[in-house]
HTML snippet that shows the backbone in 3Dmol.js (N, CA, C, O; Angstrom):
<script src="https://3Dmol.org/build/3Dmol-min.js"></script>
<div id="view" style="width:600px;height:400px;position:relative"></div>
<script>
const pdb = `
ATOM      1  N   UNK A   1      43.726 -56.496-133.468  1.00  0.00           N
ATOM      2  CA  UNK A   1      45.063 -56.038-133.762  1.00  0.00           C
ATOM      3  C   UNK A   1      46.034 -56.529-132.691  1.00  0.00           C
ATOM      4  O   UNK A   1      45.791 -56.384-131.493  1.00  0.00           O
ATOM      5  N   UNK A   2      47.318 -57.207-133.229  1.00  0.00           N
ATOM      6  CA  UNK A   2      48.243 -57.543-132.440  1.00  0.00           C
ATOM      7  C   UNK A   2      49.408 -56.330-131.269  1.00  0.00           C
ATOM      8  O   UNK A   2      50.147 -55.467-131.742  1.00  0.00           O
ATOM      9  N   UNK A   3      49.301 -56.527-130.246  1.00  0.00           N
ATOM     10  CA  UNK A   3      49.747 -55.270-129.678  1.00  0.00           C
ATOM     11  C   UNK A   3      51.502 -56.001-129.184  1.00  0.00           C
ATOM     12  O   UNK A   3      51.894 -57.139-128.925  1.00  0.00           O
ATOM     13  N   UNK A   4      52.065 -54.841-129.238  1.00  0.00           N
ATOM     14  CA  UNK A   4      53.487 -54.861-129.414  1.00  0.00           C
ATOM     15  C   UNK A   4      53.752 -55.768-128.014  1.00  0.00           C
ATOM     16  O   UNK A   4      52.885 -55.935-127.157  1.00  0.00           O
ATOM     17  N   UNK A   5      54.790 -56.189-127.963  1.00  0.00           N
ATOM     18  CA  UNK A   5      55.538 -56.907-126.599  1.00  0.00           C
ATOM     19  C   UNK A   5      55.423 -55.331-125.222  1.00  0.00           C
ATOM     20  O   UNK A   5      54.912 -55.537-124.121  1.00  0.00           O
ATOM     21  N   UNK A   6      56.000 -53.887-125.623  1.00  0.00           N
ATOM     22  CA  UNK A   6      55.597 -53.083-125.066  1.00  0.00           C
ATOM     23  C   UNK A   6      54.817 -52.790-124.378  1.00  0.00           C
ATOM     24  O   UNK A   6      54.976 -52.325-123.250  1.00  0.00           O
ATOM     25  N   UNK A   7      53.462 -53.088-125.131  1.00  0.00           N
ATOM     26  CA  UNK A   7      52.251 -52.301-124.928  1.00  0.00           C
ATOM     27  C   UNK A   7      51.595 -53.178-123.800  1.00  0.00           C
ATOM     28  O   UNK A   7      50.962 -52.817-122.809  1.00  0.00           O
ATOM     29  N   UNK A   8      52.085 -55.010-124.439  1.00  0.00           N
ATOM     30  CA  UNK A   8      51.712 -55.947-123.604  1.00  0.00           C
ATOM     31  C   UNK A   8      52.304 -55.808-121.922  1.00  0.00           C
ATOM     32  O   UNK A   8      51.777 -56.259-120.904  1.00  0.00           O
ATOM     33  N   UNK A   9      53.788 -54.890-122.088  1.00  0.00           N
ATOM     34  CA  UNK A   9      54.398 -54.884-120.718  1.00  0.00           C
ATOM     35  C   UNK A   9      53.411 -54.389-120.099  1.00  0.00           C
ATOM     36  O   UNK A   9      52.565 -55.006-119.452  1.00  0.00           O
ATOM     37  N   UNK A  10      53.521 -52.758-120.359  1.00  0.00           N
ATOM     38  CA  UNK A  10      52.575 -51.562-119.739  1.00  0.00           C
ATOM     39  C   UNK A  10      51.565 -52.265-118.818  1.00  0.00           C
ATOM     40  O   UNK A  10      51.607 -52.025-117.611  1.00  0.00           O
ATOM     41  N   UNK A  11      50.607 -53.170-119.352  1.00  0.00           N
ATOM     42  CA  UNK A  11      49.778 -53.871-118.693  1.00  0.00           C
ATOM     43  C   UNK A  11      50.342 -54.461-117.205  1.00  0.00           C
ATOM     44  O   UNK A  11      49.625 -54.338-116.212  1.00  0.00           O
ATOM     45  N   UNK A  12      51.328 -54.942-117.138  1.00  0.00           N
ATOM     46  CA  UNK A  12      52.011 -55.301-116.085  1.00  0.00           C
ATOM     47  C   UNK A  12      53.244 -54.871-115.060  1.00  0.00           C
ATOM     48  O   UNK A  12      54.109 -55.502-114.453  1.00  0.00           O
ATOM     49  N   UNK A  13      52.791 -53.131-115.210  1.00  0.00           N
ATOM     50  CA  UNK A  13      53.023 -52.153-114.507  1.00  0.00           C
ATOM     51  C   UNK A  13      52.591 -52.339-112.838  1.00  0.00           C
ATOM     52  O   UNK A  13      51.689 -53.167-112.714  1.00  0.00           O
ATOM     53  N   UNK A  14      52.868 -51.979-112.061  1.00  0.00           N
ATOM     54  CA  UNK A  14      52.475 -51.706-110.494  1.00  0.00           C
ATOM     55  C   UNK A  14      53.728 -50.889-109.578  1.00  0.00           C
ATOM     56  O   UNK A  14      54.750 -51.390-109.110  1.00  0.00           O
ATOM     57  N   UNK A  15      53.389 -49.865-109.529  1.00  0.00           N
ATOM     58  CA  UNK A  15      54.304 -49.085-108.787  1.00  0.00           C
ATOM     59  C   UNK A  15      54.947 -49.596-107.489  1.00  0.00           C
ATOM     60  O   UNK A  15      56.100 -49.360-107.130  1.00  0.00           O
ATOM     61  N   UNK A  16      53.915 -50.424-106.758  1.00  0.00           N
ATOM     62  CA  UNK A  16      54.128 -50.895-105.866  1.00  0.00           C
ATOM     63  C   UNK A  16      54.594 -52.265-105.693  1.00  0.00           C
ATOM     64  O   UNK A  16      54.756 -52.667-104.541  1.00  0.00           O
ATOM     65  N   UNK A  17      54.863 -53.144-106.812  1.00  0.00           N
ATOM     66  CA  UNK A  17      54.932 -54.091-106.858  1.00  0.00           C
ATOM     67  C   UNK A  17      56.060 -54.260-106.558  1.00  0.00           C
ATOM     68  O   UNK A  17      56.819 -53.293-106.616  1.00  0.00           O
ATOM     69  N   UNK A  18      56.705 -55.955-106.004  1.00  0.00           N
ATOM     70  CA  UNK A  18      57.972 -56.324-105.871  1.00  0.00           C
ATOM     71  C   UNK A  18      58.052 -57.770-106.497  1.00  0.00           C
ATOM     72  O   UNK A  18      58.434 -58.688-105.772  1.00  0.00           O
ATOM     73  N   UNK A  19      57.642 -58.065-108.074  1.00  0.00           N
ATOM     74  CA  UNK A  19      58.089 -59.134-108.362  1.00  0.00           C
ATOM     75  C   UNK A  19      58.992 -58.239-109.279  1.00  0.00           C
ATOM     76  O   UNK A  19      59.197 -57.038-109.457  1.00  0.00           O
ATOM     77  N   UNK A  20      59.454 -59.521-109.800  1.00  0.00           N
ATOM     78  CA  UNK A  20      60.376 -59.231-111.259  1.00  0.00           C
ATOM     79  C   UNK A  20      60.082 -58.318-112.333  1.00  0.00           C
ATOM     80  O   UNK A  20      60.684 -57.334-112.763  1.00  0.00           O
ATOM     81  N   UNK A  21      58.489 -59.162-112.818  1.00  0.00           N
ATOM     82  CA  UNK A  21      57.785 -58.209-114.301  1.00  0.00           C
ATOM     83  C   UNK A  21      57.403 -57.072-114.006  1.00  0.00           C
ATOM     84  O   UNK A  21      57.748 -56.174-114.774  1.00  0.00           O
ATOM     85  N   UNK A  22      56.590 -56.725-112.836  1.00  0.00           N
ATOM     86  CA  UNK A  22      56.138 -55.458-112.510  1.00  0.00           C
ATOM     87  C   UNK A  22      57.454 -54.417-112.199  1.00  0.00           C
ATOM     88  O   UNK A  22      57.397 -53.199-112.369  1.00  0.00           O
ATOM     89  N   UNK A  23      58.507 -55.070-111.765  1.00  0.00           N
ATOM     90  CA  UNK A  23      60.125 -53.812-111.903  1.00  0.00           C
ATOM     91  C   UNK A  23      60.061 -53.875-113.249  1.00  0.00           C
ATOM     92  O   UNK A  23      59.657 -52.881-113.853  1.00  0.00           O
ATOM     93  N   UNK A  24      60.412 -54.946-113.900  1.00  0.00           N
ATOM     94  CA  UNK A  24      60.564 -54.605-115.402  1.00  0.00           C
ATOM     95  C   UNK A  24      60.162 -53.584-116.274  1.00  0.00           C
ATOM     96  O   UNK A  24      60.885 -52.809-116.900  1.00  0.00           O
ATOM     97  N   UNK A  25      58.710 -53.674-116.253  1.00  0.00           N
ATOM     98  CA  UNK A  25      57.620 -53.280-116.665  1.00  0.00           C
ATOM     99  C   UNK A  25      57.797 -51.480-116.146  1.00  0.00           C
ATOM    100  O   UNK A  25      57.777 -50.489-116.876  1.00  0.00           O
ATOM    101  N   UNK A  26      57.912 -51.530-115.117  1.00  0.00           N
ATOM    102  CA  UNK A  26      57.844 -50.153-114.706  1.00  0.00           C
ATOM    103  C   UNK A  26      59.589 -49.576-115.022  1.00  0.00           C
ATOM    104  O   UNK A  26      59.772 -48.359-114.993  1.00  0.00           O
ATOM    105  N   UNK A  27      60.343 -50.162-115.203  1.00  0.00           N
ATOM    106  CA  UNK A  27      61.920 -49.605-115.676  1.00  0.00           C
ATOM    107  C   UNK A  27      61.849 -48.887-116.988  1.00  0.00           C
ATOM    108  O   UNK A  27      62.337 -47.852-117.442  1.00  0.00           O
ATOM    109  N   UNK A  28      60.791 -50.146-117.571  1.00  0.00           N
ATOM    110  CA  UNK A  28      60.732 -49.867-119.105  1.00  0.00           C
ATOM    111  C   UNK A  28      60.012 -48.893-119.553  1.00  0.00           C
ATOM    112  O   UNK A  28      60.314 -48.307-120.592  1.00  0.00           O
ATOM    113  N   UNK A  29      58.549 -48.465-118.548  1.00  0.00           N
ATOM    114  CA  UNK A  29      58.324 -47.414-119.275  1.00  0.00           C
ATOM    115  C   UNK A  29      59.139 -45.696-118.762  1.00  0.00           C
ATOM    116  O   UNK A  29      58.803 -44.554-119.075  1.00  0.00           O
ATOM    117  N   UNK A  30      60.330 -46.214-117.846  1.00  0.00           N
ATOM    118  CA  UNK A  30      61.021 -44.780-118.066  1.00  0.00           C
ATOM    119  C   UNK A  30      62.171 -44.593-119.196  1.00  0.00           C
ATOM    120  O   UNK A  30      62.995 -43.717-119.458  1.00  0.00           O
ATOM    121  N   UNK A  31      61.742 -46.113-119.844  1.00  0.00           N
ATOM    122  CA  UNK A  31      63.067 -46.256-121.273  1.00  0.00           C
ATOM    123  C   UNK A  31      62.804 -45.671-122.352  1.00  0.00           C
ATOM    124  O   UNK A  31      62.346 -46.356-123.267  1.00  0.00           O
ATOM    125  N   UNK A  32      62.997 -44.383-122.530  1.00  0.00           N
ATOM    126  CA  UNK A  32      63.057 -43.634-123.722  1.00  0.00           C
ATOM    127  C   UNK A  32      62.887 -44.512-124.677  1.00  0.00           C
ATOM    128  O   UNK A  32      61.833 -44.768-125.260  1.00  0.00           O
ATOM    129  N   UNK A  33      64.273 -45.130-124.893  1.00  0.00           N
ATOM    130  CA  UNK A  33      64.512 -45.967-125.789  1.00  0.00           C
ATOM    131  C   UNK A  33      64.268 -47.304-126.324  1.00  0.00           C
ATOM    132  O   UNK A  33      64.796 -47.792-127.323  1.00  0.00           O
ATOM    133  N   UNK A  34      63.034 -48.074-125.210  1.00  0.00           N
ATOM    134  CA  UNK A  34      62.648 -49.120-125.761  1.00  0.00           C
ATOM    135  C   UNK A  34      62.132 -49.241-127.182  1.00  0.00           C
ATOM    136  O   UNK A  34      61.786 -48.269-127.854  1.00  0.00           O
ATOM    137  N   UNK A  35      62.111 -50.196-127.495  1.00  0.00           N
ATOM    138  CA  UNK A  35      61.601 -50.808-129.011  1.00  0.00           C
ATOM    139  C   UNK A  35      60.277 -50.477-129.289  1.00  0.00           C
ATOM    140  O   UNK A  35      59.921 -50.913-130.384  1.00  0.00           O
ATOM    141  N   UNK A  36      59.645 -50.019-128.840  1.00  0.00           N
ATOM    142  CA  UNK A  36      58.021 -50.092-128.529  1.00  0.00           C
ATOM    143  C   UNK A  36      57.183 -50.762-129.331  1.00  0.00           C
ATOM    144  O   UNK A  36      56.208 -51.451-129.031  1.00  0.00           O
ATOM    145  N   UNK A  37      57.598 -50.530-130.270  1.00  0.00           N
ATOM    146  CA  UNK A  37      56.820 -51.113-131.456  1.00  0.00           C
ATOM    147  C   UNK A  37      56.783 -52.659-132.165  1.00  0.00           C
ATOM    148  O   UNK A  37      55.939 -53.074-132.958  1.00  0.00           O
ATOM    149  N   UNK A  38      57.901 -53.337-131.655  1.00  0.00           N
ATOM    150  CA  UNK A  38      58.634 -54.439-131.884  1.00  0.00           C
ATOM    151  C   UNK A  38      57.760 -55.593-131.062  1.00  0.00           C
ATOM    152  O   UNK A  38      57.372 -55.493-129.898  1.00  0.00           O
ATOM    153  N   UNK A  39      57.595 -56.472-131.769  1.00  0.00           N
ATOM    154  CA  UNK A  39      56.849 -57.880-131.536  1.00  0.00           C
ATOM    155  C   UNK A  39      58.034 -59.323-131.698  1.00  0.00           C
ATOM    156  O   UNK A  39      57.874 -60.501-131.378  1.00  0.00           O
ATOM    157  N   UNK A  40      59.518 -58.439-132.486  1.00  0.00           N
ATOM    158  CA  UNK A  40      60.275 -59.861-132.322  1.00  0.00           C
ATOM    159  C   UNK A  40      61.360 -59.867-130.879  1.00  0.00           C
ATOM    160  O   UNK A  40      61.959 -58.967-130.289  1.00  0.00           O
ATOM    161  N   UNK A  41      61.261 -61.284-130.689  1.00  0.00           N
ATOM    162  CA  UNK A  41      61.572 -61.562-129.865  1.00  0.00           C
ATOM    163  C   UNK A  41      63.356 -60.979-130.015  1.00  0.00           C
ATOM    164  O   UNK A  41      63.896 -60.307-129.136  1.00  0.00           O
ATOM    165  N   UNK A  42      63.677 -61.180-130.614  1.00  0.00           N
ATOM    166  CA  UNK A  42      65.472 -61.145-131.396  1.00  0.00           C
ATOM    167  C   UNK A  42      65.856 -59.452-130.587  1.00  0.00           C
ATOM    168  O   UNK A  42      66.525 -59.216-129.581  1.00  0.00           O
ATOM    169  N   UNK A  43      65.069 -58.447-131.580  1.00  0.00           N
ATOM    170  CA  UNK A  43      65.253 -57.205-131.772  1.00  0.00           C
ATOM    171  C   UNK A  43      64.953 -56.657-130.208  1.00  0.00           C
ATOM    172  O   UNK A  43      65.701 -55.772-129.794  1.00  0.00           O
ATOM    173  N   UNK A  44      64.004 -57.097-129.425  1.00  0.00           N
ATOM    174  CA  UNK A  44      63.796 -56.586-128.002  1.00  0.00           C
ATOM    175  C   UNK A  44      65.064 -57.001-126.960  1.00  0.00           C
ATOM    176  O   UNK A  44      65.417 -56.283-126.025  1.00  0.00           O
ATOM    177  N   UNK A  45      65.726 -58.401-127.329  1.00  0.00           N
ATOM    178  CA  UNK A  45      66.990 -59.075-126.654  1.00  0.00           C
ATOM    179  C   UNK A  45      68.062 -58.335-127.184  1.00  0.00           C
ATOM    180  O   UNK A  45      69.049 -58.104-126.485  1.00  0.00           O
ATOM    181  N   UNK A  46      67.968 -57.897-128.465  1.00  0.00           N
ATOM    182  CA  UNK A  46      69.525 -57.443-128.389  1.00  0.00           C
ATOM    183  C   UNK A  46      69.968 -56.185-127.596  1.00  0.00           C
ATOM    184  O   UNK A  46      71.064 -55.890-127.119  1.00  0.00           O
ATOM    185  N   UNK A  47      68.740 -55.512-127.602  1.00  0.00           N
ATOM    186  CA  UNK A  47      68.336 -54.218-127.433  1.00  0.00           C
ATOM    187  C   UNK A  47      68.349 -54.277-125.918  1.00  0.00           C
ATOM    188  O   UNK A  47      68.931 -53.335-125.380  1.00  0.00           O
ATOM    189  N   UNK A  48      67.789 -55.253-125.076  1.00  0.00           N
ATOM    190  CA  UNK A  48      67.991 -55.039-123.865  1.00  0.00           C
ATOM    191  C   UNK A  48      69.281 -55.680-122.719  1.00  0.00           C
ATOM    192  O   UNK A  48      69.301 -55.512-121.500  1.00  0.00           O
ATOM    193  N   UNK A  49      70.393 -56.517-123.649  1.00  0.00           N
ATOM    194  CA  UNK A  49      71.714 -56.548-123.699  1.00  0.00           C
ATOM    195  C   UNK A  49      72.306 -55.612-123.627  1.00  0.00           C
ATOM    196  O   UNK A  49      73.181 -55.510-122.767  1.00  0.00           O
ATOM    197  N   UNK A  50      72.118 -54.912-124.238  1.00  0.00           N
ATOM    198  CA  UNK A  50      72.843 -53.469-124.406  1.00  0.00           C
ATOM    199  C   UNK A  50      72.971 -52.240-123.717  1.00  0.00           C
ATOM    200  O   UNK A  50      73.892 -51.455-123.493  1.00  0.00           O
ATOM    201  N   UNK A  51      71.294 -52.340-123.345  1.00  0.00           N
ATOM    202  CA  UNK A  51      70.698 -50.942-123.084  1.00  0.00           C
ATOM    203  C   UNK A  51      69.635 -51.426-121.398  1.00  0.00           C
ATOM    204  O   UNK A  51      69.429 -50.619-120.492  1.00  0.00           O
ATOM    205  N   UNK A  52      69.292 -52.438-121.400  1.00  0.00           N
ATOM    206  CA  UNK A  52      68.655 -53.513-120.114  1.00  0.00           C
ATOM    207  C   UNK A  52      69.774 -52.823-119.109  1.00  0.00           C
ATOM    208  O   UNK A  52      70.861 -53.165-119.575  1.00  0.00           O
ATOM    209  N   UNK A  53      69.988 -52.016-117.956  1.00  0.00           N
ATOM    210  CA  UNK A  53      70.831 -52.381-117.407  1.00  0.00           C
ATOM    211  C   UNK A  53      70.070 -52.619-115.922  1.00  0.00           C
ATOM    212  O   UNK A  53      70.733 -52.887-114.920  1.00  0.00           O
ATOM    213  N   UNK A  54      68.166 -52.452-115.885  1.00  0.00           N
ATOM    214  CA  UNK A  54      67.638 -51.986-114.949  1.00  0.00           C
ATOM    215  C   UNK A  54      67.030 -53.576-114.822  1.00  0.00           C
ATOM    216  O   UNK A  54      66.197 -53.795-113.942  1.00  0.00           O
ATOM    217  N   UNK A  55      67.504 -54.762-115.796  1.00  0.00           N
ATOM    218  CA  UNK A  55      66.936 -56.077-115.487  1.00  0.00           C
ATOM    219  C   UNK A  55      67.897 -56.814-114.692  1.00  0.00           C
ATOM    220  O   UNK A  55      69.112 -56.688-114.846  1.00  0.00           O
ATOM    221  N   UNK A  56      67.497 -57.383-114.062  1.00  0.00           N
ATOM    222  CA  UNK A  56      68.635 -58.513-113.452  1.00  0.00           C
ATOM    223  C   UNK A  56      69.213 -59.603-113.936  1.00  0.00           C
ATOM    224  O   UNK A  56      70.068 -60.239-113.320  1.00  0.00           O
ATOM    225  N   UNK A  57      68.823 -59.863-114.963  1.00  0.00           N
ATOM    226  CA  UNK A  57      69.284 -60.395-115.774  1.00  0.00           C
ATOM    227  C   UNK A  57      67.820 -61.056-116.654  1.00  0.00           C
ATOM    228  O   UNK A  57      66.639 -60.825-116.399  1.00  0.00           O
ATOM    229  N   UNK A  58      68.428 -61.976-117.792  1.00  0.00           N
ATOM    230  CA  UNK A  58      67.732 -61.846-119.179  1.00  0.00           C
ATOM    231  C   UNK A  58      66.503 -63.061-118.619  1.00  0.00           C
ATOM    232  O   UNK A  58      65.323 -62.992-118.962  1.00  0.00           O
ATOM    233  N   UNK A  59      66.987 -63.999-117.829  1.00  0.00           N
ATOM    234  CA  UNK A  59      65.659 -64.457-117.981  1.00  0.00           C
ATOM    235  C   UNK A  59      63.861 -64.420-117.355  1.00  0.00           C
ATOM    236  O   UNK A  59      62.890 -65.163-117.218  1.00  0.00           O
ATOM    237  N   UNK A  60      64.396 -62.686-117.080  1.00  0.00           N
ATOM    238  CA  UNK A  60      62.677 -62.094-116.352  1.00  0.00           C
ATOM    239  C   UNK A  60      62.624 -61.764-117.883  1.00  0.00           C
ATOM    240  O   UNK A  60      61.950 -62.639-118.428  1.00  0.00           O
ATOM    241  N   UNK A  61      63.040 -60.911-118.717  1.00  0.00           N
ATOM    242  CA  UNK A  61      62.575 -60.836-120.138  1.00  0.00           C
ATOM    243  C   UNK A  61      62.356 -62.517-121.193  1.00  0.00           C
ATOM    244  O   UNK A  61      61.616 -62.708-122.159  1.00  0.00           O
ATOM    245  N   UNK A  62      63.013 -63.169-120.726  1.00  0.00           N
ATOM    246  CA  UNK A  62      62.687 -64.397-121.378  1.00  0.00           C
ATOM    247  C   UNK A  62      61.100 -64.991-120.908  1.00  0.00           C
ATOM    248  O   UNK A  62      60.614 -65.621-121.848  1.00  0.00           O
ATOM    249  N   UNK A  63      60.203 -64.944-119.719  1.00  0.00           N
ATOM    250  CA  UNK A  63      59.731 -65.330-119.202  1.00  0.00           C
ATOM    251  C   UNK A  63      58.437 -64.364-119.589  1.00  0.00           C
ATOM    252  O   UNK A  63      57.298 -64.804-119.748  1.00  0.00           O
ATOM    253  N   UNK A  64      58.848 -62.850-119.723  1.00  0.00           N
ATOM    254  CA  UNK A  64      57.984 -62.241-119.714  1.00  0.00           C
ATOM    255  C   UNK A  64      57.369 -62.177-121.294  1.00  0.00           C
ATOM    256  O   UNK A  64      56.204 -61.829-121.485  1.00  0.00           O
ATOM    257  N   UNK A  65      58.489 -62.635-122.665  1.00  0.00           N
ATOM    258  CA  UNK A  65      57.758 -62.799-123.420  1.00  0.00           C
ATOM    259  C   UNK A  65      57.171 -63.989-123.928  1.00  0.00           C
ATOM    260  O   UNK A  65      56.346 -63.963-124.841  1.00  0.00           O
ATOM    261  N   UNK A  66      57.729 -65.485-123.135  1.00  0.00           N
ATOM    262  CA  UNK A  66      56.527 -66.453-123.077  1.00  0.00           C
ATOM    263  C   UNK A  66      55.189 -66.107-123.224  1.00  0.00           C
ATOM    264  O   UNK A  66      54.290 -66.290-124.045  1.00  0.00           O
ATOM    265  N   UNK A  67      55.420 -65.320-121.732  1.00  0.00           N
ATOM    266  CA  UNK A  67      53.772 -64.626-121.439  1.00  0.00           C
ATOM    267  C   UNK A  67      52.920 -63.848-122.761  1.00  0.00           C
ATOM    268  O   UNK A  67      51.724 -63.815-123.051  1.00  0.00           O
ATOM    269  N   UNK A  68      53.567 -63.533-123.096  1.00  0.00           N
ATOM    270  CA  UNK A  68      52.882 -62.294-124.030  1.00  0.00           C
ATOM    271  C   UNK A  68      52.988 -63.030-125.459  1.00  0.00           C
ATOM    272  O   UNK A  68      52.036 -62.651-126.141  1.00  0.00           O
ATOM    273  N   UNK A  69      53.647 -63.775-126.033  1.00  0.00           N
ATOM    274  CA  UNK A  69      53.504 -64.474-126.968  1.00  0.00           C
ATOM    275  C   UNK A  69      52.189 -65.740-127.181  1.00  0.00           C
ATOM    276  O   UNK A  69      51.514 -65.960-128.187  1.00  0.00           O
ATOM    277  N   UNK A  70      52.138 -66.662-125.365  1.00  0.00           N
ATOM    278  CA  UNK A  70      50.368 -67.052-125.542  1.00  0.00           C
ATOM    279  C   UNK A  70      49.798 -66.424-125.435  1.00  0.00           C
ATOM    280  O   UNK A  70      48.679 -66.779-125.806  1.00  0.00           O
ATOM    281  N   UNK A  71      49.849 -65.237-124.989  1.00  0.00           N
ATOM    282  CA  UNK A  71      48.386 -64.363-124.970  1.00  0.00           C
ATOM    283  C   UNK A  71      48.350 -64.050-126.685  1.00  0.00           C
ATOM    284  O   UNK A  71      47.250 -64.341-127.155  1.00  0.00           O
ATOM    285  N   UNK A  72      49.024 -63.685-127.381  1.00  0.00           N
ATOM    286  CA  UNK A  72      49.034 -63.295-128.363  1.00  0.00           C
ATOM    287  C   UNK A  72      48.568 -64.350-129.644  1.00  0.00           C
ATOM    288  O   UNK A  72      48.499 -63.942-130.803  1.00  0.00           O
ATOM    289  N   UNK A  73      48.271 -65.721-129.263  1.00  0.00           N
ATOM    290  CA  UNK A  73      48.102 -66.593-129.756  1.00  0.00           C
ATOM    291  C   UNK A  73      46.242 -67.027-129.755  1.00  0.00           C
ATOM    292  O   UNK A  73      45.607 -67.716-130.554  1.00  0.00           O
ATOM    293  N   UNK A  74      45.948 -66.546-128.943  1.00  0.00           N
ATOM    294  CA  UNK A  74      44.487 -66.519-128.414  1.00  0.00           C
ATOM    295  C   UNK A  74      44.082 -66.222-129.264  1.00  0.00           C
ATOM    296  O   UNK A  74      42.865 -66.050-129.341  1.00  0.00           O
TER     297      UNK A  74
END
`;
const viewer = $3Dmol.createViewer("view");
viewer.addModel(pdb, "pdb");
viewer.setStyle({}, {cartoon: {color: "spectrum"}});
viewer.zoomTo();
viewer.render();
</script>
């Protein structure tokens, strides 16, 4: 079963971490309101335009769903 862009973040959680994905990752799961369920790329960007205000900008989410799109290809 294909797991959401979400679920794929979670994985790349670290409290302690100081790159980009691991802030991301950990912003997002205090986001009520993420998409969670969402696998398109479109619907997670518009959404974090809007509502993203904890990214530094869009291309750690551009990068991070590269990532998760080859894995998802496996």
């Amino acid at each position: 079963m294909k797991r959401s862009f979400y679920q794929w973040l979670m994985t790349q959680r670290n409290p302690n971490g100081k790159d980009e994905l691991a802030h991301f990752a950990n912003s997002a799961f205090f986001d009520q309101s993420f998409p969670k369920q969402s696998e398109d790329y479109h619907e997670i960007s518009d959404y974090l335009e809007l509502n993203g205000n904890y990214l530094p900008n869009m291309a750690v989410f551009d990068q991070a769903f590269t990532e998760y799109q080859a894995l998802n290809k496996l």
